[in-house]
Structures are given as C-alpha cells and as structure tokens.
DOGU-440430 format. One line per field, with one value per residue (C-alpha): residue number from 0; residue in three letters; x, y, z. Coordinates in nm, 4 decimals. Layout:
N
pos <- c(NUM_...) .
code <- c(ALA_...) .
east <- c(X_...) .
north <- c(Y_...) .
up <- c(Z_...) .
This chain:
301
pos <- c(0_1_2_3_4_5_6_7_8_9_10_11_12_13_14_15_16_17_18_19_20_21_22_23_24_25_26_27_28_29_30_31_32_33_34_35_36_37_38_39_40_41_42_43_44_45_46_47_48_49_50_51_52_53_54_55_56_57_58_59_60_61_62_63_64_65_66_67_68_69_70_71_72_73_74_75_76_77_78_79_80_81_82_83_84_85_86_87_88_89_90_91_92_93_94_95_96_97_98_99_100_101_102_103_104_105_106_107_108_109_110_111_112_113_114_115_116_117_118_119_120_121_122_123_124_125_126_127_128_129_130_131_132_133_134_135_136_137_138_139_140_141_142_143_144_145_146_147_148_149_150_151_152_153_154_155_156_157_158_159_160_161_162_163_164_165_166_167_168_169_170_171_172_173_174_175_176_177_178_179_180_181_182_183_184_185_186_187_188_189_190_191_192_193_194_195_196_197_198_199_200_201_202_203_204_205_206_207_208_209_210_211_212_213_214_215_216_217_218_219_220_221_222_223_224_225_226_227_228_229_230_231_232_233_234_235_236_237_238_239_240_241_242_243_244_245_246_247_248_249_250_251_252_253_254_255_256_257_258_259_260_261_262_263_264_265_266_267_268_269_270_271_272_273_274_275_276_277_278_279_280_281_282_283_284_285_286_287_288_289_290_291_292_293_294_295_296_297_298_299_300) .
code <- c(UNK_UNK_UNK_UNK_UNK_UNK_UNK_UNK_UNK_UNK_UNK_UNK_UNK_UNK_UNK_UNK_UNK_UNK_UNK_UNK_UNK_UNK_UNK_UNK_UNK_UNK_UNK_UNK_UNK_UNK_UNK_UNK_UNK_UNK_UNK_UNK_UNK_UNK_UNK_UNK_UNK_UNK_UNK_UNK_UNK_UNK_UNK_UNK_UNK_UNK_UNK_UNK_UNK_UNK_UNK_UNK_UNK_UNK_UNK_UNK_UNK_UNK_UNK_UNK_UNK_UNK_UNK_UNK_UNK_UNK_UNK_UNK_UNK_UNK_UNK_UNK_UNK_UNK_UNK_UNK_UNK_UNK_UNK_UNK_UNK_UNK_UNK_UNK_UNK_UNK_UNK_UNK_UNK_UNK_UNK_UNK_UNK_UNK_UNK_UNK_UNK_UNK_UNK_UNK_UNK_UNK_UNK_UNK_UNK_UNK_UNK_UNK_UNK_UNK_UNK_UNK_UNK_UNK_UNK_UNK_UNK_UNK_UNK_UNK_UNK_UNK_UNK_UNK_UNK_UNK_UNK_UNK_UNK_UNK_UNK_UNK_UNK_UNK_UNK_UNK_UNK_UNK_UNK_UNK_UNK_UNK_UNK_UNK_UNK_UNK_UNK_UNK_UNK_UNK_UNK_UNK_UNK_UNK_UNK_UNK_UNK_UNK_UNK_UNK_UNK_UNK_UNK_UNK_UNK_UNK_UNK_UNK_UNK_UNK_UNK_UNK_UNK_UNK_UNK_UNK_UNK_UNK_UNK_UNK_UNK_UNK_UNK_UNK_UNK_UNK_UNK_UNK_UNK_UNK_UNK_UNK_UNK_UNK_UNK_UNK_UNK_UNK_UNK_UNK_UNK_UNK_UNK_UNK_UNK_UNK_UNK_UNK_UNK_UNK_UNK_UNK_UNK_UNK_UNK_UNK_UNK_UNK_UNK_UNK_UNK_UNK_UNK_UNK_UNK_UNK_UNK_UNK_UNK_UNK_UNK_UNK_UNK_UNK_UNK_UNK_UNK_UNK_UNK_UNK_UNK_UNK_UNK_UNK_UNK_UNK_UNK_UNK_UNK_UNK_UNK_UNK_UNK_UNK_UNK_UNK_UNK_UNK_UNK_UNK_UNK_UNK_UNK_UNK_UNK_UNK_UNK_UNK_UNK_UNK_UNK_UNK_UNK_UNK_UNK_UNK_UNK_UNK_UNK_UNK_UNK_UNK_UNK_UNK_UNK_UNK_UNK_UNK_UNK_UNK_UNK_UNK_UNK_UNK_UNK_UNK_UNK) .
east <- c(5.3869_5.4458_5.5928_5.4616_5.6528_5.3963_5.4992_5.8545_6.1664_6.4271_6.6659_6.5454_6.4695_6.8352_6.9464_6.7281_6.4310_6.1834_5.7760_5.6818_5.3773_5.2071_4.9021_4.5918_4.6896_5.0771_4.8436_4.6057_4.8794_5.0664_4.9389_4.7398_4.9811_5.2815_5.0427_4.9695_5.3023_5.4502_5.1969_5.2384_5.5742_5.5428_5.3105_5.5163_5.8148_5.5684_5.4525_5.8415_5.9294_5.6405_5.7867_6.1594_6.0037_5.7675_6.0893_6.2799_6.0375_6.1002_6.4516_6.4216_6.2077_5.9481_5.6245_5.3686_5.3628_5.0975_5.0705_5.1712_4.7469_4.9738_5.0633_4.8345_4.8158_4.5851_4.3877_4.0974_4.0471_3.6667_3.8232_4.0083_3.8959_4.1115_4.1348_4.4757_4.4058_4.3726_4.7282_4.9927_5.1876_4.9375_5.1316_5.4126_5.2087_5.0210_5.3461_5.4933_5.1076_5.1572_5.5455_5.3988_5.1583_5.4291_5.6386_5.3651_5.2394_5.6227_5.7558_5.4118_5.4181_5.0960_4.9443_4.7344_4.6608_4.5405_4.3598_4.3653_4.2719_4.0485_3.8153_3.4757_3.1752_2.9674_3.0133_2.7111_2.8608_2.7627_3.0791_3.3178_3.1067_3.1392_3.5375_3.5934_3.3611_3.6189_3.9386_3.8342_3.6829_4.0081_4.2471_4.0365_4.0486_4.4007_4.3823_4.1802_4.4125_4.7227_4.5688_4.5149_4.2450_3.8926_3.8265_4.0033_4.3471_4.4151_4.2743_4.1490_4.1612_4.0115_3.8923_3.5111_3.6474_3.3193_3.2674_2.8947_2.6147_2.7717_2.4544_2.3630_2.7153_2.7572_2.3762_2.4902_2.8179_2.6725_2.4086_2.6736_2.9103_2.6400_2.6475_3.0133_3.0822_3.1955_3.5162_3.5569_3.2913_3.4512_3.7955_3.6775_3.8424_3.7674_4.0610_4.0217_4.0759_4.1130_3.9173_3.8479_3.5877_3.7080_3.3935_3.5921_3.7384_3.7785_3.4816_3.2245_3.3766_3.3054_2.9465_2.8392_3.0339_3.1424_2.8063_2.5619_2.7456_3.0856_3.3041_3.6679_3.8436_4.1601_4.3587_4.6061_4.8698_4.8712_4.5422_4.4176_4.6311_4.4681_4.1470_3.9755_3.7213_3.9262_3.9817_4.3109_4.5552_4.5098_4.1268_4.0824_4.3678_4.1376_3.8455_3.9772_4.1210_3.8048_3.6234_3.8644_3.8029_4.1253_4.4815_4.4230_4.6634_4.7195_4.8961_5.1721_5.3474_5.5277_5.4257_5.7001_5.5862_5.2800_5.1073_4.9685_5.2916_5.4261_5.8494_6.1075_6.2488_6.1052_6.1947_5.9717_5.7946_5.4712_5.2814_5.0856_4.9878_5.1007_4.8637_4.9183_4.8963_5.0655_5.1742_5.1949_5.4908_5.3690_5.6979_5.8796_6.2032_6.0319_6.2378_6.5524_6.2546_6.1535_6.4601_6.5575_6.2141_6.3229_6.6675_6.5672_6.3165_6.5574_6.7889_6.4669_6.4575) .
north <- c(0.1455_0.4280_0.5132_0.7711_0.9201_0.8983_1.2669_1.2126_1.2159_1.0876_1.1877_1.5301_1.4703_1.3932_1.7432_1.9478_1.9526_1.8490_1.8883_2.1294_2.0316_2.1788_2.0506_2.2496_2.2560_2.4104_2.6749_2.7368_2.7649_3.0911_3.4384_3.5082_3.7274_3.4721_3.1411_3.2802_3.3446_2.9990_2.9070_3.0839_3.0309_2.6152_2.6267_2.8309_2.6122_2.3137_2.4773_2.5196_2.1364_2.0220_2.2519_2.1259_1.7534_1.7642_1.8710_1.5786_1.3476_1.4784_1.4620_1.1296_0.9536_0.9433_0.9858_1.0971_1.2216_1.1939_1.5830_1.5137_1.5768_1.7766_2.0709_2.2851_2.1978_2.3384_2.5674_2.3232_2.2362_2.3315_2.5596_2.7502_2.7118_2.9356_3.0499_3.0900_3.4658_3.5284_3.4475_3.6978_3.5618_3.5123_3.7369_3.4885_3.1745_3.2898_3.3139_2.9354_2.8135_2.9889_2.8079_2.4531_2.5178_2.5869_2.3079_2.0776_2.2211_2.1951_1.8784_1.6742_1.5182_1.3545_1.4739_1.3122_1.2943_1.0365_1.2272_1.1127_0.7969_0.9777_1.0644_0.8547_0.8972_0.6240_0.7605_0.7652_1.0669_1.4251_1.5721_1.3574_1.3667_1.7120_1.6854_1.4442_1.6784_1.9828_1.7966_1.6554_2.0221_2.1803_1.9126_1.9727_2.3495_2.3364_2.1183_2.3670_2.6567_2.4899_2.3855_2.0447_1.8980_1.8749_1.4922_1.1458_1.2360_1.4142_1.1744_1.2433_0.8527_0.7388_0.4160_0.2822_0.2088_0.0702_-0.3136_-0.4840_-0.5145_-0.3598_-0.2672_-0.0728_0.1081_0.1811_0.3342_0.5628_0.6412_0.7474_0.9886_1.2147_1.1492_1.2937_1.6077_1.7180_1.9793_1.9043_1.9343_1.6830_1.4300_1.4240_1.3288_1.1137_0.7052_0.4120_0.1959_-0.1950_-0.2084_-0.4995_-0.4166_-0.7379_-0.7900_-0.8045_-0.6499_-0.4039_-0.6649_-0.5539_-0.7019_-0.5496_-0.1761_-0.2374_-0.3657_-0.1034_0.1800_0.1753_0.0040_0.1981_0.6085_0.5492_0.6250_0.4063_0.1496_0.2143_-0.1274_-0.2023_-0.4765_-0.5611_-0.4593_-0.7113_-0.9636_-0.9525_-0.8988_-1.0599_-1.3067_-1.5727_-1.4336_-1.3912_-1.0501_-1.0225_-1.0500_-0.7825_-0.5951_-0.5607_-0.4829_-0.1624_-0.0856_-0.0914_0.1683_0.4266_0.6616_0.7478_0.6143_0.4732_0.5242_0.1866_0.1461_-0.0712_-0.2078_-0.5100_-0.6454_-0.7811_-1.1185_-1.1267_-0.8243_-0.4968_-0.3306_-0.2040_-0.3354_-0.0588_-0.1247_-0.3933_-0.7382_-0.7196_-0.5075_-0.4167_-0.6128_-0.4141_-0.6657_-0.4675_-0.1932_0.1595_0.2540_0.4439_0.3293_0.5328_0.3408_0.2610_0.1655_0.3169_0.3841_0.6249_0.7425_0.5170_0.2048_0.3708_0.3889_0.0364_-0.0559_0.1371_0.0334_-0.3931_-0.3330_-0.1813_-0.5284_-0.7408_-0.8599) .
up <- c(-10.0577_-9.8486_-9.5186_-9.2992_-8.9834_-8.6547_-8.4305_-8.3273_-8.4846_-8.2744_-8.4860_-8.4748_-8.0794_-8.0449_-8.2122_-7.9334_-8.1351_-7.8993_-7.8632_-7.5515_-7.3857_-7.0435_-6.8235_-6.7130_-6.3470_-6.4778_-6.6375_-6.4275_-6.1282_-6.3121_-6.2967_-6.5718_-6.7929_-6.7230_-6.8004_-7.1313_-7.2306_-7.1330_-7.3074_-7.6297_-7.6414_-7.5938_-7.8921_-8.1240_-8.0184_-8.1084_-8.4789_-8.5790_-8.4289_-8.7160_-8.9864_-8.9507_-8.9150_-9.1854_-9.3932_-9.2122_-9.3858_-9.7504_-9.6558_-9.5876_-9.8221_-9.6148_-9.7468_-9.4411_-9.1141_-8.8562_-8.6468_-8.2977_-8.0559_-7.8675_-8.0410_-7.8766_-7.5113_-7.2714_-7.4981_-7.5734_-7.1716_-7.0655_-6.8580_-7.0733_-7.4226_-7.6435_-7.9958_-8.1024_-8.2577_-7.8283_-7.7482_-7.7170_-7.9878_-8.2133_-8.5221_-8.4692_-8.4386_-8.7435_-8.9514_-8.8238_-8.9413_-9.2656_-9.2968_-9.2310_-9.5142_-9.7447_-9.6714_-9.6908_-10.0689_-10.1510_-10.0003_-10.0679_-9.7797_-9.6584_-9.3133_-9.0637_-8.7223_-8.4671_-8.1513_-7.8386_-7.6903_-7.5175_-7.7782_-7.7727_-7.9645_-7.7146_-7.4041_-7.1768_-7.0113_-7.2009_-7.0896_-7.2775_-7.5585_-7.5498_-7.4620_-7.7707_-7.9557_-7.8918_-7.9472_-8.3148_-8.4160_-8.2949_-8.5100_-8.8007_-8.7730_-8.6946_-9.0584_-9.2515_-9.1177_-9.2819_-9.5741_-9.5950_-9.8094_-9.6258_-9.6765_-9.6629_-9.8089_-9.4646_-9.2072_-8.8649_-8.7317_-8.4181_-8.2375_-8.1561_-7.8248_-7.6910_-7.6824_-7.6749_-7.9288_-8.2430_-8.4284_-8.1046_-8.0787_-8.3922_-8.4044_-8.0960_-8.2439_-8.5514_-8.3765_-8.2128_-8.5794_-8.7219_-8.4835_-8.5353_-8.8063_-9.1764_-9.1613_-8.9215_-9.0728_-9.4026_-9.2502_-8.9730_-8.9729_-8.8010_-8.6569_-8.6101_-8.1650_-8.0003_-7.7066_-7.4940_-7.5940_-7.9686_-8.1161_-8.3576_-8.6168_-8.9476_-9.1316_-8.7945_-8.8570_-9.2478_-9.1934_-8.9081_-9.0414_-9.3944_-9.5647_-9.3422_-9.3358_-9.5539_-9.2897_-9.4168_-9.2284_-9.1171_-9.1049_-8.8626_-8.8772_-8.4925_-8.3639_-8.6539_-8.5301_-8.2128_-8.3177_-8.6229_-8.6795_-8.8570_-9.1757_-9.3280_-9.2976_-9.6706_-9.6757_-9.3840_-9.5835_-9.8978_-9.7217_-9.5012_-9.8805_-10.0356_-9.7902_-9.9172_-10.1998_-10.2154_-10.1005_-9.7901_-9.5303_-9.2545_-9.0062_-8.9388_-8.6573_-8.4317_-8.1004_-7.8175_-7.7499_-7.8868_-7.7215_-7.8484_-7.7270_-7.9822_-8.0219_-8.1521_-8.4259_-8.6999_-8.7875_-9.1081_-9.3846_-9.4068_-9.6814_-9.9540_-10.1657_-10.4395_-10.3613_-10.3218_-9.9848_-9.6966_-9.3413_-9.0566_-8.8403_-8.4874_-8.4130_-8.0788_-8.3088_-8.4976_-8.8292_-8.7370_-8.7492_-9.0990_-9.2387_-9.2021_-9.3760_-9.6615_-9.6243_-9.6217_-9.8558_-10.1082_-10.0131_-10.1047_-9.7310) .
C-alpha cells in the first residue's frame, strides 16, 4: 500500500509555499498588459509550488501526489482560452515545466489529478459539455507536456455525477467520452458518488462502464460507504481493483459523523487487503494526516 499526497502540503503551506489562484472577472478587470502578467506570474509561482511539493513527497515517503485543477487559472475560460506558449513568461514557465518533469523521472513519484467538480459528461447543456470538454484536454496536455505516461498509471479521475436510469447515462456519457481526444480517453476514471439518488455504487460503474468501454473504477472508502448496494467494502474493493490494468490508485478517507465530509486527520488505515495499491488521502490534514498513517501503520495500529 501506498500513500499519495492530494494538492496541499500544509507543511509546505505553513513555510510560505502557497498555490496562487485568480478568477475571470480579476482578469478581465486589469488592463490587458497588466492582466497577463499577474497572470503569468501566479502560474509560474504555481509550477515551482508543485516542483518543491512533488519533492516534499519523496522526502517524505510518500508515494503519489494528485496536481492541484488549479494550476493554471483563468486561461481555459471561454473567454479567454490561452495557450501557455502566449504568455509573457512563457521561456520561464517552460523551464519550471521542464523541472517538474525531472523531479518526477527522479523521485518516482506517481501523479494524478482529479478535475473539477464541475466536469460532466451528461449534461443536457452543450456549453458545459464543451467547458468539461476544455478542462480535461487542458489537464491532459498539461500531463503530456511533463511527461507523464499517456494511460492509467497517470489518472485523470472524475465523477458520473448524473443520477437516473444508468444504462441511459452511461449510454450518453459514453457518446461525448467517446468525442474527447486520446490522451484524455486513455487516462479517464470513474469515481463511485453518492449522489442521492445512489445510482453510482461500485458494482453499477463496473457494469455500465468497465464491461461495456473499459474505463476503471476508482474506489473510494467514504463515497462507498454511503453508497453501495449491500455488498461488503472488500467485495466493492476487488471489483474497482479488477478494472485496472495496472496499479490502481483509490482513494481514501474519514467522514465526521457519518457524512461525506471529509474529518482531518484519521482515526484508521486504509485497508488493502494485501494488494498493491495507492491512496490518494482525502483527508483535510493533508501530509500531517499521511504521516500518522505511515507512522501507526509502522506501530501495527
């Protein structure tokens, strides 16, 4: 079992280095020149934050780290729709790209990323189609530009967010899946969600996903608690593992009082069942929650 870091380290928070985001109207409100330099400077600022964190990982023992959806704010809004080769910066950003790369082939550590909760695949409405459409295509360029494998090892992980007739979701799902370019198909996850209506379980993403288009099934400690169809953790466990062909990475986390909000620091482990596997953490504690998994699970706790 493996542990994997999801965007923040507090501990590296706590030493000033801190993720630098900005919102369309921010933009939008600056003369042009000025706008594109806050800009360029908040993503450069965000490029070395992931360098110096994917680094705190190897430091640390920890074996993953999921890319913060944020590192590149405003350039993928309708509106604006950037490359980064047009920002001022762009010799500088280019060099921080070409650092992360090199930390990652020498530290090992294995990257991910989780894109917004925005992102739906089922939406009646062509626009956020073609919004969710832009956001996965930039994350998996942003993937192939610092050299992370172009398929499951590296996964782009989202929900099925829509609840009703699952063969008829699914079907619709599949038809825009189908649409988006390779390099986001052959990374693309499915996350158990428990929506209200609990159509997502474990066993419905498996048959609607997995069996009919081999997309895997990204298991989740506390969305499965709240959402299954009476099956045990362990069966749902070894049926997420067997979608993946490779190591599959899960996710694991704690709710307060037995909600889907996620507690800070852990009162458990996450169970492998002697698998090999990686965790991303959902846990608000970040790397100080990580470190006393590693730290009871080292005591046999």
């Amino acid at each position: 079992m493996k542990l994997a870091l999801c965007c923040i380290s507090n501990i590296l928070a706590e030493q000033g280095h801190k993720f630098q985001t900005m919102t369309y109207t921010r933009f939008a409100s600056l003369p042009r020149d000025e706008a594109f330099r806050v800009l360029s400077e908040r993503i450069l600022n965000n490029f070395i934050v992931t360098d110096l964190t994917i680094n705190h990982c190897a430091k640390l023992g920890i074996a993953g780290y999921r890319l913060s959806s944020s590192l590149t704010p405003v350039i993928d809004h309708p509106s604006v729709d950037l490359q980064l080769e047009q920002l001022p910066n762009w010799s500088d950003l280019s060099v921080a790209l070409g650092n992360i790369k090199r930390t990652i082939e020498q530290t090992r550590v294995r990257i991910s990323a989780h894109p917004s909760e925005y992102v739906s695949l089922t939406s009646d409405s062509p626009s956020v189609i073609s919004n969710s459409t832009r956001d996965l295509v930039s994350h998996a360029n942003l993937f192939d530009r610092i050299g992370l494998p172009n398929d499951y090892r590296s996964p782009l992980n989202i929900h099925c967010r829509q609840d009703g007739d699952a063969a008829a979701v699914s079907q619709q799902f599949i038809s825009n899946f189908n649409k988006l370019p390779s390099n986001v198909r052959s990374r693309l996850t499915l996350e158990v969600n428990d929506n209200v209506g609990g159509t997502w379980t474990v066993a419905n993403l498996f048959k609607h996903f997995f069996q009919t288009s081999g997309i895997p099934v990204t298991y989740d400690s506390l969305h499965r608690s709240l959402c299954n169809d009476g099956s045990s953790d362990e069966q749902d466990f070894f049926l997420a593992h067997k979608t993946w062909p490779t190591t599959p990475l899960f996710h694991y986390s704690e709710g307060i009082n037995g909600t889907r909000k996620h507690a800070d620091m852990p009162t458990s482990t996450p169970r492998s069942y002697d698998t090999n596997v990686y965790f991303d953490v959902e846990l608000k504690n970040k790397d100080y929650a990580i470190l006393k998994i590693i730290n009871d699970s080292r005591q046999g706790k």
